[in-house]
C-alpha positions in Angstrom: 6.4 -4.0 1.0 5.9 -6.4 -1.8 4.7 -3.5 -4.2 8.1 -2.7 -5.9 11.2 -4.6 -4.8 14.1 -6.6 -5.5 14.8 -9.8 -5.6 18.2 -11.9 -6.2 17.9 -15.1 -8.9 19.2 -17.7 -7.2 21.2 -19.2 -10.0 22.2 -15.9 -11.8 22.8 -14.0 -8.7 21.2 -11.3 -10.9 19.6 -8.4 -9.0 15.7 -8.4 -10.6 13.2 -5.2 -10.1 10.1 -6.6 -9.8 7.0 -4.1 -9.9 2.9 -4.9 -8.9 1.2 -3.6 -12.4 -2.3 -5.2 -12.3 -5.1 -7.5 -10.3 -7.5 -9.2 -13.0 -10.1 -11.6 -11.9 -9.0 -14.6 -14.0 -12.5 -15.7 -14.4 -13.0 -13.6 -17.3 -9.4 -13.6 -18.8 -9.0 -17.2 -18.7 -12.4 -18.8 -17.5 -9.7 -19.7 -14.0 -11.1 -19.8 -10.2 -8.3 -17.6 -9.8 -7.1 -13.7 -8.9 -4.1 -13.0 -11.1 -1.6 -10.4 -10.0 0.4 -9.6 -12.9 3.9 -8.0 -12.2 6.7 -6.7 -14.1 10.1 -8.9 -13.2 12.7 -6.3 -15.1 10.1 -5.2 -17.7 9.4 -9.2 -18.2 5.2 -9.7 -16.8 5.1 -12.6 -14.6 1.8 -13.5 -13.2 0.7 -15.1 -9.5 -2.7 -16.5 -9.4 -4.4 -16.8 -6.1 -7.1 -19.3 -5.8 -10.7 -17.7 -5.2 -10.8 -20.7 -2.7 -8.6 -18.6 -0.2 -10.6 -16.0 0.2 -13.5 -18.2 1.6 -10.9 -20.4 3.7 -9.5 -17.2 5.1 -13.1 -15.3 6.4 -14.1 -19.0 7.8 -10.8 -19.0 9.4 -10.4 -15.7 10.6 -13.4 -13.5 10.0 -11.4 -11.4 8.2 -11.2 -10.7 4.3 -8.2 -10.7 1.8 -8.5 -7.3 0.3 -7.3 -6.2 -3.2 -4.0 -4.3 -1.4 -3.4 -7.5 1.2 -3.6 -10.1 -2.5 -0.8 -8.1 -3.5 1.2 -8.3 -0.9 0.7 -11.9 -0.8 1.6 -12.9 -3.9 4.4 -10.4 -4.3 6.0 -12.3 -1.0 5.4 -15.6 -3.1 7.2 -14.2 -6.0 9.7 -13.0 -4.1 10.5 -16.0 -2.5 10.0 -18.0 -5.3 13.0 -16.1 -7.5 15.4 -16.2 -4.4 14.2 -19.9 -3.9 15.4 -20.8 -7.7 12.2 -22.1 -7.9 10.6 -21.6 -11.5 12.6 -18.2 -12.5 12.0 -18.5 -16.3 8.0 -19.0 -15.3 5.5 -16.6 -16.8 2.6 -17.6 -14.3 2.7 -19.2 -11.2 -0.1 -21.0 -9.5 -1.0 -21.0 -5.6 -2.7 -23.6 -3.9 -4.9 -22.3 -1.1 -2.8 -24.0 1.8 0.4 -22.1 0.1 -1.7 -18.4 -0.4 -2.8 -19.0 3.5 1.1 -19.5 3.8 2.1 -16.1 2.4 -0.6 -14.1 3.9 0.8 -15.3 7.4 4.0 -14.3 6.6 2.7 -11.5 4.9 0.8 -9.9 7.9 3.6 -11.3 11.3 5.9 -8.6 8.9 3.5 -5.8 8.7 2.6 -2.9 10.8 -0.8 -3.4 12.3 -2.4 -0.9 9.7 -1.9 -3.6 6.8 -5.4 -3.8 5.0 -6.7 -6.9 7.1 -10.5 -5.3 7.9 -12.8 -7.3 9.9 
């Protein structure tokens, strides 16, 4: 879904290609609480970091965990949003709150298939 896809800048009306290329845990890249999902938005990286918080909120919540696959998803819907949104375009990371991670992942799994990598 949120792997490889396209997205229309709001302002520009431009049609960007935007392509999942890495997870890092930021706590050894840039001493950050924080998974960063680096993408490619037409060859320019652009990086979502998803508060380590979430994951803890999310198997209190649910009993369920946020798996390397489902963090991709999620902040591939943010980014995705985000550029259609006008919201930031020229930004080179953005940075989720845990109430706006919890956000995508719901929106994230009501559009998936039941298979999505949600595991108990």
């Amino acid at each position: 879904m949120y792997q490889d896809f396209h997205a229309v800048n709001r302002w520009t009306r431009q049609n960007l290609h935007c392509s999942y290329q890495a997870l890092i845990v930021a706590i050894a890249t840039r001493h950050a609480d924080a998974v960063d999902i680096k993408f490619l938005v037409d060859g320019r990286p652009v990086w979502v970091a998803l508060p380590h918080s979430a994951w803890k909120q999310y198997k209190n919540q649910t009993g369920r965990v946020i798996t390397d696959p489902l963090a991709v998803q999620i902040a591939g819907h943010f980014l995705k949003t985000a550029l259609e949104s006008g919201e930031g375009v020229d930004r080179d990371i953005y940075s989720l709150t845990v109430e706006q991670t919890l956000a995508h992942l719901d929106a994230v799994v009501a559009n998936a298939e039941p298979a999505l990598t949600i595991k108990d």
